[in-house]
C-alpha positions in Angstrom: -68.2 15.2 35.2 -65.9 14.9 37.9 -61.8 15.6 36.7 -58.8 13.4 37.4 -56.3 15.2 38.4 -52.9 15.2 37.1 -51.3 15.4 33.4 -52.1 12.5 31.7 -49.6 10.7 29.8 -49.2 9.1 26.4 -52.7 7.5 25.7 -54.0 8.0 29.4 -55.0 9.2 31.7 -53.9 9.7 35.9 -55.1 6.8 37.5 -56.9 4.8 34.7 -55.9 2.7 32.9 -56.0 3.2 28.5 -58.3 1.1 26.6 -57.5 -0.3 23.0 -53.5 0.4 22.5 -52.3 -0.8 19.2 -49.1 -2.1 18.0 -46.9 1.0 16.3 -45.9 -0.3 13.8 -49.1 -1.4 13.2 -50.1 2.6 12.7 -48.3 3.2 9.1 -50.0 6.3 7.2 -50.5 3.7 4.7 -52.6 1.6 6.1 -55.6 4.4 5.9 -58.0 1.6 6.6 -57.6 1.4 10.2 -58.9 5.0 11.1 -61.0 5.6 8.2 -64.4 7.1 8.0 -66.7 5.2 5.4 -69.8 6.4 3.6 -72.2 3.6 3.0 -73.5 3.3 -0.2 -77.1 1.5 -1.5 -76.9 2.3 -5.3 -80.2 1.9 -6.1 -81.0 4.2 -3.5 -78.3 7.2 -3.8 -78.9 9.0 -6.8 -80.4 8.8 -10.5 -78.0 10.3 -13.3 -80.6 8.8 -16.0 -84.0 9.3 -15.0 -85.2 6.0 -15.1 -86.0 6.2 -11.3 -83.5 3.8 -10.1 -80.2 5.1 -8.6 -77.4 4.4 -10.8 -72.9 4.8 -11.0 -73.6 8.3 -13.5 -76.3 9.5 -10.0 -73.3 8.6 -7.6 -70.6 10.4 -9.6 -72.6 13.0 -9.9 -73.2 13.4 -6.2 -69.5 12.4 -4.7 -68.8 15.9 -3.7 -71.4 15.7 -1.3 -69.9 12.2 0.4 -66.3 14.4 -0.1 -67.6 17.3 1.8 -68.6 15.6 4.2 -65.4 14.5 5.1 -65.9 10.9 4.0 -62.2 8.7 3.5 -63.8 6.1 1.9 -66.9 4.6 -0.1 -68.6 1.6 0.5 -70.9 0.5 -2.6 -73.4 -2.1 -2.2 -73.5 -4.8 -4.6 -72.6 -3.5 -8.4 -72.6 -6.9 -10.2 -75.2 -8.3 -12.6 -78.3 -9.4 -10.9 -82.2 -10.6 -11.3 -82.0 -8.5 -7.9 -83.8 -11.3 -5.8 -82.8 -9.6 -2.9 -81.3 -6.2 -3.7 -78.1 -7.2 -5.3 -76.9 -9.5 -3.4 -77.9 -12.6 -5.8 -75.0 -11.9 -8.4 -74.9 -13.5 -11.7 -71.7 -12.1 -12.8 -68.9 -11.4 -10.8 -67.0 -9.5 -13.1 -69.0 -7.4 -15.0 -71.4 -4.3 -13.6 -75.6 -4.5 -13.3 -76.6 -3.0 -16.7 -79.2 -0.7 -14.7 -76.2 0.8 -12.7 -73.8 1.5 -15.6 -71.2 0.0 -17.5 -67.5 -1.1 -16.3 -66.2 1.5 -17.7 -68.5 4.0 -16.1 -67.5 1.4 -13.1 -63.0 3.3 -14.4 -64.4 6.5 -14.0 -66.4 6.1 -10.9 -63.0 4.8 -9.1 -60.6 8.0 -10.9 -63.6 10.1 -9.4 -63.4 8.8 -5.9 -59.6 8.7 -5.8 -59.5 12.4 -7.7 -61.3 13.3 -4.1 -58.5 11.8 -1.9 -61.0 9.0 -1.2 -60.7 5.1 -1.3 -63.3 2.8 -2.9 -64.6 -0.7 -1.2 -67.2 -2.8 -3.2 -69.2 -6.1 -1.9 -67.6 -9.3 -2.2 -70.7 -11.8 -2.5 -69.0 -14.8 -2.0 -71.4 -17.2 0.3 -73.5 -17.4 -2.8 -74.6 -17.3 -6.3 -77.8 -16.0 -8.0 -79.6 -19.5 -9.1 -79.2 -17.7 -12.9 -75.3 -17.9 -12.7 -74.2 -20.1 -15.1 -72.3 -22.0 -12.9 -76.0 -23.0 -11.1 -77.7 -23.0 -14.4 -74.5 -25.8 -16.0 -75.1 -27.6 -12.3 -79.2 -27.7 -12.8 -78.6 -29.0 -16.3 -75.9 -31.5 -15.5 -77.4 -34.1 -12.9 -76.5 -36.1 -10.5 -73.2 -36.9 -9.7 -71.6 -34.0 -11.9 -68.6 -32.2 -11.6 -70.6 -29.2 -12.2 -72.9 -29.7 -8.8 -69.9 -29.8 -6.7 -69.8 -26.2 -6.7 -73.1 -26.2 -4.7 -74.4 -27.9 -1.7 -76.8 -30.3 -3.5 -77.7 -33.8 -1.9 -80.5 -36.6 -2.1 -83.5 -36.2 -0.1 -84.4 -38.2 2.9 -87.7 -40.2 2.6 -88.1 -43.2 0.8 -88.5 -40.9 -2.2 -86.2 -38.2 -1.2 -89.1 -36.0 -0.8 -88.2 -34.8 2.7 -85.0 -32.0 2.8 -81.5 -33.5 3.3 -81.3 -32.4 7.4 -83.2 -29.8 9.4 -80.7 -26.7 8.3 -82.7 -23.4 8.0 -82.4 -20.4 5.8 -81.6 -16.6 7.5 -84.9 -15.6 5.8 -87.5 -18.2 7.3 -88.4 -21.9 6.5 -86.0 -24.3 5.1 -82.9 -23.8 3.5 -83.0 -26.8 1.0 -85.2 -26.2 -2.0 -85.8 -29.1 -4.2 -84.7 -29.1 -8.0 -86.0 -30.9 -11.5 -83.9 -32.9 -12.7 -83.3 -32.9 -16.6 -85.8 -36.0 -17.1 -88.4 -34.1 -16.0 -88.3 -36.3 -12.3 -87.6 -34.8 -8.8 -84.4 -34.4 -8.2 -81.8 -33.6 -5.5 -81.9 -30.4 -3.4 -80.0 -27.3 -3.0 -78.9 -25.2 0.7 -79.4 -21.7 0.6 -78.4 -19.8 3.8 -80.7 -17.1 2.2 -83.0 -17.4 -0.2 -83.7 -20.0 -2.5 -82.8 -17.4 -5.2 -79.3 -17.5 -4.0 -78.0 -21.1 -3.8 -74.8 -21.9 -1.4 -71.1 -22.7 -3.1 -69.1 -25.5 -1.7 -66.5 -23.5 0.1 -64.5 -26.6 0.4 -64.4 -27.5 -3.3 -60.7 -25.8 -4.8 -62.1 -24.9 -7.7 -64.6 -22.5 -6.2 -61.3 -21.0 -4.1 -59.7 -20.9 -7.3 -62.5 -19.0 -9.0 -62.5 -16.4 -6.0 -59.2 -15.6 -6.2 -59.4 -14.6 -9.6 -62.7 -12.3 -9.1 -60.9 -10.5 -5.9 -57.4 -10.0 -8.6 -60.1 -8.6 -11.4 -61.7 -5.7 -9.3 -57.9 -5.1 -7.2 -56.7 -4.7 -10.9 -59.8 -2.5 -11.8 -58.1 -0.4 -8.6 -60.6 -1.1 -6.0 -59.3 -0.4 -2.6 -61.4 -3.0 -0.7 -63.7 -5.6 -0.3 -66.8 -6.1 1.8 -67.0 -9.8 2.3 -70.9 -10.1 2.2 -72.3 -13.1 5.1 -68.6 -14.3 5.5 -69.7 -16.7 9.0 -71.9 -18.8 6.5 -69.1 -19.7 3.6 -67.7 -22.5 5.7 -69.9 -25.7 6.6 -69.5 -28.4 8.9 -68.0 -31.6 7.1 -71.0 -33.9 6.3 -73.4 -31.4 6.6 -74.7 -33.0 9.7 -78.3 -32.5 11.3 -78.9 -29.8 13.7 -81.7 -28.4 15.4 -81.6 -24.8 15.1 -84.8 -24.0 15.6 -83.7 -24.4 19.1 -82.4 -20.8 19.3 -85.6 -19.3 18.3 -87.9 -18.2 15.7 -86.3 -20.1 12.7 -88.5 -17.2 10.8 -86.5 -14.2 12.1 -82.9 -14.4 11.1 -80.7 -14.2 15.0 -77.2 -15.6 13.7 -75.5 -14.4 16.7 -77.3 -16.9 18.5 -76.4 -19.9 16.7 -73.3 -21.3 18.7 -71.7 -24.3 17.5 -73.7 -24.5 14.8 -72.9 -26.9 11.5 -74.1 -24.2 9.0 -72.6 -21.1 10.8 -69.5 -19.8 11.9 -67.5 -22.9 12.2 -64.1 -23.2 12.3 -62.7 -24.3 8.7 -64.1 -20.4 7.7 -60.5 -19.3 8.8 -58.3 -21.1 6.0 -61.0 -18.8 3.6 -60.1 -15.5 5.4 -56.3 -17.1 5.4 -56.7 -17.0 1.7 -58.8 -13.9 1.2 -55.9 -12.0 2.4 -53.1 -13.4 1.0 -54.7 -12.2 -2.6 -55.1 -9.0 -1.2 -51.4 -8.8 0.0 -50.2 -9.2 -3.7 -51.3 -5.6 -4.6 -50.1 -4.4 -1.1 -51.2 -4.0 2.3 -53.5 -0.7 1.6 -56.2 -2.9 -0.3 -58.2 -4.2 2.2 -61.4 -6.4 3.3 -64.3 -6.2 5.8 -66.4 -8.7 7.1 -69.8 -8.6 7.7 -69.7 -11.3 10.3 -72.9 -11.8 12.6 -71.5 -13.9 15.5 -72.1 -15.1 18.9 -69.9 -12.8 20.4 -67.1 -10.6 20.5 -64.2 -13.0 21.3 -65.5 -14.8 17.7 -65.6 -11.4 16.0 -62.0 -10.4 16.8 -60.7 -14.4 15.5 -62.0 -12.9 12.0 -59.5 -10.0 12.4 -56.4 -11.6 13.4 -52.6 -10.7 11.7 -53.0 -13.3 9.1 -57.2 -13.0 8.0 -59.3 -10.1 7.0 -58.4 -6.6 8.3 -61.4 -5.3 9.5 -64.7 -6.5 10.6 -68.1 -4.7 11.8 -68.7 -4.6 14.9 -72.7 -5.8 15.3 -72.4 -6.5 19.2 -71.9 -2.0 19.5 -74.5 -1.6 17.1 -77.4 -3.8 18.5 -76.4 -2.7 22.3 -79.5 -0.9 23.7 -79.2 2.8 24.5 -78.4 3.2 28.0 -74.3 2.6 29.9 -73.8 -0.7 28.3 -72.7 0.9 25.6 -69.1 1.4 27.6 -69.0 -2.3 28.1 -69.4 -3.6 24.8 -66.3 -0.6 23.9 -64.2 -1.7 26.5 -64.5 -5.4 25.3 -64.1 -4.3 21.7 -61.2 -2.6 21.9 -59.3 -5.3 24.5 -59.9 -8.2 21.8 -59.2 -6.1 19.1 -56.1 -4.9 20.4 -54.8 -8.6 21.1 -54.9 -9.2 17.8 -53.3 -5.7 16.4 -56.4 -4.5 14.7 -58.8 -1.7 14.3 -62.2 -1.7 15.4 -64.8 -0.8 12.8 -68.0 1.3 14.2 -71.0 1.2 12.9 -74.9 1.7 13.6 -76.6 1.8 11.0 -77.0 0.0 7.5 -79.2 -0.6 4.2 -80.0 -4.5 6.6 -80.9 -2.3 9.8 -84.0 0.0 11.0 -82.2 3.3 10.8 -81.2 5.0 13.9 -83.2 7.5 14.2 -86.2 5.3 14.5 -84.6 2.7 16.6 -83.5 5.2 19.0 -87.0 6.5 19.2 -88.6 3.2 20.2 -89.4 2.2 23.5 -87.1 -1.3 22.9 -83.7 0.5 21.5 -82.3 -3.0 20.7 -81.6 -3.8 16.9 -82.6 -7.2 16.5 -82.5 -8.1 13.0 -85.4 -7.8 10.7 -87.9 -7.2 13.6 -90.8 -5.0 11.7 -90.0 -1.5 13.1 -93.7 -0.8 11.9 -95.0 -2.4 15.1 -93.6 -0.4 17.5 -94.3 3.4 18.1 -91.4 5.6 17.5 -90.7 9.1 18.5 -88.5 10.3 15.9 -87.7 13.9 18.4 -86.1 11.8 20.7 -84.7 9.4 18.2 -83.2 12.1 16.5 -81.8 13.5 19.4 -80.2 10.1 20.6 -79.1 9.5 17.3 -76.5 12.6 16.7 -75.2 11.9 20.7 -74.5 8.1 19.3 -72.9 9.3 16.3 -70.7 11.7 18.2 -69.9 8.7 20.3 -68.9 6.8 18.0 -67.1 9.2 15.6 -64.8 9.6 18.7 -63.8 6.1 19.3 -60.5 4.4 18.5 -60.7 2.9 15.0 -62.4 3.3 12.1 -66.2 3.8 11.4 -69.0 3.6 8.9 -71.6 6.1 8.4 -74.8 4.7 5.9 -76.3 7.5 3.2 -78.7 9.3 5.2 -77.3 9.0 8.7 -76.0 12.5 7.8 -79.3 13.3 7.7 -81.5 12.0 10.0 -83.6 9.7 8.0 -85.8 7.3 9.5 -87.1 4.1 8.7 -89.8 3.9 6.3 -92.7 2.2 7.9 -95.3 2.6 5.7 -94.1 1.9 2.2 -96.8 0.2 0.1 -96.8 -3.4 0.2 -97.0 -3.6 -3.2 -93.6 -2.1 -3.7 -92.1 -4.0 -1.1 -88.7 -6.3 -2.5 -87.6 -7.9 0.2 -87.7 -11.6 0.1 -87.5 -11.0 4.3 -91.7 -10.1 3.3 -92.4 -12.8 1.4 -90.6 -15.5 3.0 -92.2 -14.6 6.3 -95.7 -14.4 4.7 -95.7 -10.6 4.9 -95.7 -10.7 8.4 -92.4 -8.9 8.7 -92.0 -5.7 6.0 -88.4 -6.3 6.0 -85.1 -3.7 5.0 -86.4 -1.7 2.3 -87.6 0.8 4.3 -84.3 1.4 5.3 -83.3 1.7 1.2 -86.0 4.4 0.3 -84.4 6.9 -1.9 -81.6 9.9 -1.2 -83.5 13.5 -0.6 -81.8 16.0 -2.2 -83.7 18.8 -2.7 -87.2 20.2 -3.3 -90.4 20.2 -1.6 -92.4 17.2 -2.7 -90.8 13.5 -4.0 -88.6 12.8 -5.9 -86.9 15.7 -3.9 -84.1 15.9 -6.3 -83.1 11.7 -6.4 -84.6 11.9 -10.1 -86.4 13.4 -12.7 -88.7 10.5 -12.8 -91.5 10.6 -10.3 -91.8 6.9 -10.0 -88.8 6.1 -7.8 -87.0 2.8 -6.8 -89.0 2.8 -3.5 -91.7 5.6 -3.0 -90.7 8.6 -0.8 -92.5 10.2 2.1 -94.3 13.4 1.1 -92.8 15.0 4.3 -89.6 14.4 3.7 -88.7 18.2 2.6 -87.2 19.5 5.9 -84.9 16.6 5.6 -83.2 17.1 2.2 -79.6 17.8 2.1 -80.3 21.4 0.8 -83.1 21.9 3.5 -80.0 20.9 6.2 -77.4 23.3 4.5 -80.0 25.9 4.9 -80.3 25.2 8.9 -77.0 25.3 11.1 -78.1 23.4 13.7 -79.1 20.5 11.5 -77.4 16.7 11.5 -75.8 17.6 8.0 -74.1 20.2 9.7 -73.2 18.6 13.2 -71.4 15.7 11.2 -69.8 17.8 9.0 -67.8 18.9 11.8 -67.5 16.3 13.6 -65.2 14.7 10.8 -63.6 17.7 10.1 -62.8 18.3 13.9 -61.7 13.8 14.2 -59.7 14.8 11.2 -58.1 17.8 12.1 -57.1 16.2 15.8 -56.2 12.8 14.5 -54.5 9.6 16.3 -57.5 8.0 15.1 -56.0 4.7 17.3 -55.0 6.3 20.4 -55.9 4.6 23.3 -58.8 6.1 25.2 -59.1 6.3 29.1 -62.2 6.2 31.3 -62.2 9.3 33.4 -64.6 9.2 37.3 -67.5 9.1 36.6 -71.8 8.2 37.0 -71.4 4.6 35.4 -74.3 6.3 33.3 -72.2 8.8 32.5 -69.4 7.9 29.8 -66.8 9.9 29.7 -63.4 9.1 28.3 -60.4 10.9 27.1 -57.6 10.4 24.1 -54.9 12.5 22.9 -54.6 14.2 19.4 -51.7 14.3 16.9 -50.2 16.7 19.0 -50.9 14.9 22.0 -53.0 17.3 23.5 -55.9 16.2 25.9 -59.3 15.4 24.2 -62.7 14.2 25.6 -65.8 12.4 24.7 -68.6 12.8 26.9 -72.3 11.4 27.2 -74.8 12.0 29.3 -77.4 8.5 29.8 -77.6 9.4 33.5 -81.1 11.3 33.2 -80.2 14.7 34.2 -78.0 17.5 33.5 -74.2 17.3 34.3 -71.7 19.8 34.5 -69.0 20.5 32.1 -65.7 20.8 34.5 -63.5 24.0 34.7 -60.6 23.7 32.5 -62.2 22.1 29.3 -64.3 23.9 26.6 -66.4 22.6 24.8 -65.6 22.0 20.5 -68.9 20.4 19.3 -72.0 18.8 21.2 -75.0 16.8 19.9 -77.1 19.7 20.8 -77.1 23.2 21.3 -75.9 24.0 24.9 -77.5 26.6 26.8 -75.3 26.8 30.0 -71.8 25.0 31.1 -74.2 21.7 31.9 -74.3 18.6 29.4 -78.3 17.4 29.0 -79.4 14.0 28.9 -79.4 12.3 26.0 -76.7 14.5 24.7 -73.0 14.1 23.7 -69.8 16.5 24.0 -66.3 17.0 22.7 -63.9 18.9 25.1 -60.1 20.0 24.7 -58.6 21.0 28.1 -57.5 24.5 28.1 -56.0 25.0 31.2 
């Protein structure tokens, strides 16, 4: 780690130039969204509070000292609403009520005085692509006909074929085969079909119909006046469609089975341009209650210069940041940062961190694979892992991220180390990744096996019920969150001070500054509140590399047995000289 000599000024450093500057008075304390640190939520997964085996909002409350203590600003809950849970959730039948098996709305009150009792902020998934086919708007559609007022809240059209027996074009669905499934009409006779950019469970809405706009607008007022703080818009690149719905062969871009959005350019069905006036509108709802309630995207796209268009002054405030998290372990890691936080900073906002979620092999075992990649629903079973290693990658990327400009989001059990569960029973399995694909692919829910909490055998403390939401690995003692308070040197512990330490320095948006360095070797620097000198270091270069005179070192990935950083590992510094 070679130094740069010099006193480095405001948000750089001698000779380099800063990366990912942002606006003051874009910075307001208020707007705690733009540095915040978000715990990732999957309620089914989290915590039972009534022993039926099946997280729930009592399991959660229960356990929000532990997302507190961790040093958690915020709370992002998966999908809350009434559901047949077709595919975990995120097929809502109600928009304003709360899934009976989770609670009750006002357990829903009291969740939110809890988090906020906690100095914490709340954000809850906005499902808004889609309905569950039991809505009763879908159900009033089926039963109306052709032609009806009621189907123009849905995509449905006439088949092609002489007897409209062939799908309306050649548009796919995200989880395999076609995305137009074919209805009964109220006679009895085949009807018109349906698009579903998912599955067939969760039909499309007509994004440019104003009474589904209307309808949004009051769900988003009903949860910002229940006191939510945010809102996850769920598959927000697939709300707009191209105007005719015209034909397109996306099979062109590969496997249609195997959901790859970001490689669907130009495409009628994703992404297009009219999604913008949505976001335009998203946010001017939100701006009634204030500019601290906010919204992120989930927003799988071609590239970064798309991403940053759904962040700009006037759309959603923050958006995940997919190209970071499906970057292979090695130095392109700095070039997907320094690209992030250029577009970002053109258009004045944060960028949001992430690598991991409940829709992504968790780190741990990606990181352990030979192919590091995180291409979407690829079966994780068929590749060998080695969770050592993975494990070992996995706190150096977290440090890494955790030290970037922006905010971040950290999913329930990254604290721990969890890995993906390969070898779940298939007769458990939910997913409709699995049956859509012919259970050739297993799907997520091995990422959304239960919480560990304590114990030595399942349900290690998730529930008092044995039979569990998803089964648990016997093996899984060493990696409950007691087992980790017990060691010091475990990931419970390492993150724990990593947000206190990011907290305790702050300036979560000051500009960073590549220092010299091994391209392998990434190594920037950032001043604190004070404006102190700090530094993020990892090693990718394959062997050891000293830590310079002049800096000491205030956490590292691993335990460090000389003044040398390992491979594979990552280190915060302060300068003290």
């Amino acid at each position: 780690m070679s130094t740069v000599s010099g006193t480095p000024a405001a948000g750089s450093v001698s000779g380099s130039t800063p990366v990912g500057s942002t606006p003051a008075d874009a910075t307001s304390p208020a707007l705690w969204w733009r540095g915040a640190v978000v715990y990732a939520v999957y309620p089914t997964s989290f915590a039972d509070g009534d022993g039926d085996g099946i997280g729930d909002l009592r399991g959660l409350r229960e356990r929000l000292d532990h997302i507190a203590d961790l040093g958690a600003d915020a709370i992002w809950l998966c999908p809350w609403n009434p559901s047949p849970m077709a595919d975990g959730g995120y097929d809502v039948s109600d928009y304003c009520d709360i899934n009976p098996m989770l609670g009750t709305l006002n357990e829903a009150r009291a969740l939110i005085d809890d988090v906020h009792a906690r100095g914490m902020r709340l954000i809850v998934d906005l499902v808004a692509n889609h309905t569950s086919n039991q809505h009763p708007w879908f159900q009033a559609a089926l039963a109306a006909g052709r032609g009806s007022t009621e189907r123009e809240r849905y995509l449905f059209r006439d088949g092609r074929g002489e007897l409209g027996e062939r799908p309306p074009n050649g548009w796919i669905s995200a989880f395999g085969d076609s995305g137009w499934t074919r209805v009964t009409e109220p006679d009895g006779s085949p009807g018109q079909w349906y698009f579903h950019t998912f599955a067939p469970e969760q039909p499309d809405l007509d994004w440019s119909r104003e009474q589904v706009r209307a309808d949004f607008d009051d769900i988003m007022r009903f949860w910002f006046d229940l006191g939510v703080d945010g809102l996850r818009v769920d598959a927000a690149p697939a709300m707009a469609k191209e105007a005719g719905l015209p034909d397109y062969d996306l099979a062109a871009y590969g496997d249609p089975s195997v959901f790859r959005s970001s490689a669907w350019v130009d495409s009628p069905q994703w992404d297009t341009p009219g999604i913008h006036d949505i976001m335009r509108r998203f946010r001017s709802v939100a701006r009634e209650y204030g500019e601290d309630r906010m919204f992120v995207a989930e927003a799988v796209v071609s590239s970064s210069e798309r991403l940053a268009d759904y962040v700009r002054p006037d759309e959603l405030n923050t958006a995940f940041n997919f190209q970071f998290l499906k970057e292979p372990w090695g130095p392109g890691l700095r070039a997907v940062i320094d690209e992030t936080l250029r577009l970002h900073a053109e258009v004045g906002a944060p960028p949001t961190w992430c690598l991991s979620s409940h829709d992504e092999v968790r780190l741990a075992t990606r990181l352990g694979r030979p192919d590091t990649t995180a291409v979407h629903m690829v079966d994780p079973a068929t590749a060998p892992t080695d969770l050592e290693l993975g494990r070992r990658r996995a706190r150096a990327a977290l440090l890494l991220m955790l030290a970037l400009p922006g905010s971040c989001y950290l999913y329930q059990g990254e604290e721990l180390g969890l890995p993906y569960v390969a070898d779940l029973p298939v007769e458990s399995l939910r997913d409709p990744v699995h049956r859509r694909s012919g259970g050739t692919i297993r799907g997520r829910d091995g990422s959304r096996v239960p919480m560990p909490w304590s114990g030595d055998r399942p349900p290690f403390g998730f529930s008092t019920n044995d039979d569990t939401w998803f089964p648990m690995p016997a093996d899984w003692a060493d990696l409950t969150v007691a087992a980790e308070e017990a060691d010091p040197g475990s990931t419970l512990h390492l993150l724990r001070a990593a947000l206190r330490l990011r907290r305790a320095q702050g300036a979560p948006e000051a500009a960073l500054a590549w220092r010299a360095s091994d391209p392998a070797v990434l190594d920037f620097e950032r001043l604190d509140r004070h404006g102190a000198p700090v530094r993020c270091v990892l090693n990718l270069s394959g062997a050891p590399v000293p830590i310079d005179d002049g800096w000491e070192v205030t956490l590292s990935s691993i335990q460090l047995l000389a003044a040398t950083l390992p491979h594979d590992a990552t280190a915060w510094l302060r300068r003290v000289r």
